[in-house]
Backbone as CSV, one residue per row, in Angstrom:
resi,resn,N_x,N_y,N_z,CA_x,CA_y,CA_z,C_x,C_y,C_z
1,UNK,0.831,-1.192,0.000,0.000,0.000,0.000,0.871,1.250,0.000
2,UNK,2.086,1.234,-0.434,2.860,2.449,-0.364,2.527,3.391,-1.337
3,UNK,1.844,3.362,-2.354,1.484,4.570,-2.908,0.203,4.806,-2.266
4,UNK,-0.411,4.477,-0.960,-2.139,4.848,-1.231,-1.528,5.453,0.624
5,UNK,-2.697,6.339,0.504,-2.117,7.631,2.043,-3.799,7.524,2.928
6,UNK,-3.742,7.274,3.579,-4.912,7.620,4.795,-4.913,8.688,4.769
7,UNK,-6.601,9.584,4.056,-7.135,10.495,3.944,-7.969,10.977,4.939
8,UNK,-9.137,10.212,5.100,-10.285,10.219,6.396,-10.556,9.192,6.935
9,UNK,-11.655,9.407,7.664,-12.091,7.725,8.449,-13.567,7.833,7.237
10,UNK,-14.276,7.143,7.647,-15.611,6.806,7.287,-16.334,7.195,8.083
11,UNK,-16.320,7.955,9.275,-17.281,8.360,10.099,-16.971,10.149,9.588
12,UNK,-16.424,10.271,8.859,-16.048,11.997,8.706,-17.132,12.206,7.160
13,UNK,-17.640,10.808,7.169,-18.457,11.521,5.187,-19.499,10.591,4.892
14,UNK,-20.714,10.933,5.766,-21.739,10.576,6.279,-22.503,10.270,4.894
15,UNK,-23.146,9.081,4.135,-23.892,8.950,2.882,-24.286,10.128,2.636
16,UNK,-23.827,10.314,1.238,-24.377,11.772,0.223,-23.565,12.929,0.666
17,UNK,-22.973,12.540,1.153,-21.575,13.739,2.147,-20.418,14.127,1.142
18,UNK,-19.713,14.877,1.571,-18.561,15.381,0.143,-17.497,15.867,1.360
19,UNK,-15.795,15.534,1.215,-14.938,16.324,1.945,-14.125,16.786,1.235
20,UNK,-13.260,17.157,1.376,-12.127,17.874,-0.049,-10.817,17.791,0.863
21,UNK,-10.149,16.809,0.459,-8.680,16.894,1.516,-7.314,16.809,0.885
22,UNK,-6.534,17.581,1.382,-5.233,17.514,0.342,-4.732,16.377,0.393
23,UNK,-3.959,15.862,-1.069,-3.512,14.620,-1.179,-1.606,14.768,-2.210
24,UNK,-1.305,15.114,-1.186,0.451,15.815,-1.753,-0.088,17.171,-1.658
25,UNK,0.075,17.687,-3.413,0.295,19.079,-3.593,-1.479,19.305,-3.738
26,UNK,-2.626,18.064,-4.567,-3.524,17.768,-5.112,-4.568,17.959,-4.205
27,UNK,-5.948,18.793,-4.163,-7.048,18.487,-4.038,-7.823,17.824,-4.149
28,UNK,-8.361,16.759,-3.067,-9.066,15.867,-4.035,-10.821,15.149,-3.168
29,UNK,-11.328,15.352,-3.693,-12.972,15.468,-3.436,-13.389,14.030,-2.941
30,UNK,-13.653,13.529,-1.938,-13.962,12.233,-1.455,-15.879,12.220,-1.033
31,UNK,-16.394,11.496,-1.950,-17.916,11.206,-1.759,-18.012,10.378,-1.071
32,UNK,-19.504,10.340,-0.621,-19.814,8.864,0.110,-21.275,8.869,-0.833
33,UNK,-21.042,7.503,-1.646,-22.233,7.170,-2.378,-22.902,5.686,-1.556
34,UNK,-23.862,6.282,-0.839,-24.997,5.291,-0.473,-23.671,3.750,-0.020
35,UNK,-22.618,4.919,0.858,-21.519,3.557,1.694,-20.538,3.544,1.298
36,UNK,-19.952,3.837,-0.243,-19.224,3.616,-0.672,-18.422,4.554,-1.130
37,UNK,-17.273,4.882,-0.667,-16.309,6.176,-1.163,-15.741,6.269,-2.240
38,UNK,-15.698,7.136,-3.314,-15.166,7.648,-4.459,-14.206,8.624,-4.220
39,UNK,-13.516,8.788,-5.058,-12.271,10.027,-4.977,-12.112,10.457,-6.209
40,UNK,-12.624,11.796,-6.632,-12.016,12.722,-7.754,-10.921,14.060,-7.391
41,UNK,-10.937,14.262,-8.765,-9.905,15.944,-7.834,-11.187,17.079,-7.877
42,UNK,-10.848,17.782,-7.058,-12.133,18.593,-6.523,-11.473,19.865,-6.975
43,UNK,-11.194,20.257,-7.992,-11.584,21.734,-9.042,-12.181,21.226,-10.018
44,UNK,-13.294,21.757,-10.175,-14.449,21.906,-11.051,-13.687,22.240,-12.740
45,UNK,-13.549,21.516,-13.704,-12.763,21.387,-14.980,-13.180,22.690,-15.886
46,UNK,-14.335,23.259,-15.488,-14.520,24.355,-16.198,-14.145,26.035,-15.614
47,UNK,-13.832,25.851,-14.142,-13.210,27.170,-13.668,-12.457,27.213,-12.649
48,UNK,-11.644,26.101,-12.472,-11.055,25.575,-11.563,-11.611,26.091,-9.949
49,UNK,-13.037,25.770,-9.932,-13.993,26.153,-8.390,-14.058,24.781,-7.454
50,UNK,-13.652,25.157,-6.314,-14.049,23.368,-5.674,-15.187,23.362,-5.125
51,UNK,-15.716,21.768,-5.935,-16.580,21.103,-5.683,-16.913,20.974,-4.648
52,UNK,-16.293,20.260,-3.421,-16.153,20.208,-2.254,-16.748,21.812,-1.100
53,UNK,-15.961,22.410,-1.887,-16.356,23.899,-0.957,-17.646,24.653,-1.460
54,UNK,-18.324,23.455,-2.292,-19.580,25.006,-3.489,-20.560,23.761,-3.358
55,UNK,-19.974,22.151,-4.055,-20.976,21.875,-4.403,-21.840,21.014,-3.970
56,UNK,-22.667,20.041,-4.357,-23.757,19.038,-4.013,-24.375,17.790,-4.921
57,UNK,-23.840,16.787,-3.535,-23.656,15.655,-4.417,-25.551,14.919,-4.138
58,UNK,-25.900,14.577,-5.705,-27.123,14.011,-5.854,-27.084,12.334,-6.683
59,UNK,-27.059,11.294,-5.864,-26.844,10.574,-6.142,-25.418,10.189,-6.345
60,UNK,-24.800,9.812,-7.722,-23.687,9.814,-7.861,-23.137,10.587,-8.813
61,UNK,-23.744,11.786,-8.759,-23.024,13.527,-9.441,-23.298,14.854,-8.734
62,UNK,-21.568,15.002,-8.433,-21.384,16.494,-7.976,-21.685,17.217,-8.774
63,UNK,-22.729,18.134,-8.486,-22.934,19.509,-9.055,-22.014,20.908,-8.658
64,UNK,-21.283,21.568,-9.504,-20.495,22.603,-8.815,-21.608,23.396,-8.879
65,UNK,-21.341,24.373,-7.507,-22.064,25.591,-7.077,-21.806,26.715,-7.971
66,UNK,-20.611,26.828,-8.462,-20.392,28.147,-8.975,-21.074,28.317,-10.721
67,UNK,-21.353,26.828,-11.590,-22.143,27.601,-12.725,-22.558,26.108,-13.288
68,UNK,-22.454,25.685,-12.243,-23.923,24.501,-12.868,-23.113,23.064,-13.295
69,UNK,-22.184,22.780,-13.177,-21.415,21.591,-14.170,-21.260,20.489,-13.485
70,UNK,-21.987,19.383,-13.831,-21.817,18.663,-13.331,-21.407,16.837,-13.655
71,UNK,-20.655,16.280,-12.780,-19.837,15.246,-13.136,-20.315,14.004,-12.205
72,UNK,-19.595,12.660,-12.867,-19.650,11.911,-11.837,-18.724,11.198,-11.464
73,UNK,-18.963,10.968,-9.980,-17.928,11.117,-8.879,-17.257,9.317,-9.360
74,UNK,-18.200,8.463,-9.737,-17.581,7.408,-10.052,-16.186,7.488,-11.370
75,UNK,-16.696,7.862,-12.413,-15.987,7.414,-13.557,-15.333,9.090,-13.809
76,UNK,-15.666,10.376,-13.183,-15.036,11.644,-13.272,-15.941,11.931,-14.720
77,UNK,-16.434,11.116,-15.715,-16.708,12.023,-16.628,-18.260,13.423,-16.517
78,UNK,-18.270,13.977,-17.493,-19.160,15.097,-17.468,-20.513,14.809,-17.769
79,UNK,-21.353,15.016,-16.617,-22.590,14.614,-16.901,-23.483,16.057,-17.599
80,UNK,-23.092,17.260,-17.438,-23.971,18.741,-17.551,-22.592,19.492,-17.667
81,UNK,-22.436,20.327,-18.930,-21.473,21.299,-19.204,-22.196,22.420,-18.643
82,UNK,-21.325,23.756,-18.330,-20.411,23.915,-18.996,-18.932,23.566,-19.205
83,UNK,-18.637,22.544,-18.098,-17.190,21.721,-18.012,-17.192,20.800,-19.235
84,UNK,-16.042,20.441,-19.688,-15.899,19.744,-21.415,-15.028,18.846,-20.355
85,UNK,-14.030,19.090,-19.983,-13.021,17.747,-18.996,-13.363,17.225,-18.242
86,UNK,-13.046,15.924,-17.847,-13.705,14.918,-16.737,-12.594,15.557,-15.503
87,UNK,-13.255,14.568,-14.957,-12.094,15.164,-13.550,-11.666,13.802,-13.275
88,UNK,-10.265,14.112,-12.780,-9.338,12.876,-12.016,-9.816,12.160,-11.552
89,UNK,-9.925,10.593,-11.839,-10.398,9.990,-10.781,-8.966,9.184,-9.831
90,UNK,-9.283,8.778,-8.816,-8.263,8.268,-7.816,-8.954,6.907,-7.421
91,UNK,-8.044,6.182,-6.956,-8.102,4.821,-6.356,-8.447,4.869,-4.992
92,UNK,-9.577,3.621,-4.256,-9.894,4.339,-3.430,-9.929,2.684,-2.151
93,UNK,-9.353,2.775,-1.116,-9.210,1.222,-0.431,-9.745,2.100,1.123
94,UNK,-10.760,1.282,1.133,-11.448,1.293,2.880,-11.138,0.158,3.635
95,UNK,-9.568,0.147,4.368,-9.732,-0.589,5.625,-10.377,-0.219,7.040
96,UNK,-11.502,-1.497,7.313,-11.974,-0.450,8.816,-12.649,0.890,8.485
97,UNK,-12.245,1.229,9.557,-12.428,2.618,9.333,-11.657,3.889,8.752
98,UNK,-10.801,3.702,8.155,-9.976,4.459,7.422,-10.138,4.526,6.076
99,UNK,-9.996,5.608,5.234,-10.137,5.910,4.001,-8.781,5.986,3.385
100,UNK,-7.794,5.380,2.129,-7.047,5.629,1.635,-7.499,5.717,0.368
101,UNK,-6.185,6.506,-0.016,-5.994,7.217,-1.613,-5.276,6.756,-2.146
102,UNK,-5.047,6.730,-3.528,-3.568,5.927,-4.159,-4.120,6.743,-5.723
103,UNK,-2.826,6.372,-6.048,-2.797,7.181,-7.904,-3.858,6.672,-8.805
């Protein structure tokens, strides 16, 4: 597990919940879909706005707050422009109660 870093626990991103936690230099947006954690990078591809700090996750797509664009948190691609780029997705391992990240 040396590339993957303990981000949160699972008690910090309550179903339908969103956190945004640095990962190195990287931002990166951790969902909880109905149990199950996803990890994208959390600037919004069309104005670099974070998701995390604006937006709202419905089902399994963040909507950014700042002009409507919205993606999904599973596969990063674009579900509602005005964003044209998907967003990063990341690897995502729940031991216990801990959340890790990896490339």
């Amino acid at each position: 597990m040396s590339d993957f870093v303990k981000l949160a626990t699972i008690g910090e991103i309550k179903p339908g919940g969103l956190k945004t936690v640095d990962f190195g230099e990287e931002k990166v947006l951790l969902a909880n879909v109905k149990g199950t954690i996803h990890a994208v990078s959390d600037a919004c591809t069309h104005a670099d706005f974070s998701l995390g700090g604006s937006g709202d996750l419905e089902d399994d797509h963040v909507i950014c707050g700042f002009h409507g664009s919205e993606f999904s948190v599973v596969t990063g691609e674009v579900i509602e422009d005005p964003a044209d780029q998907p967003l990063k997705v990341y690897q995502v391992r729940v031991e216990g109660e801990d959340i890790y990240v990896g490339p």
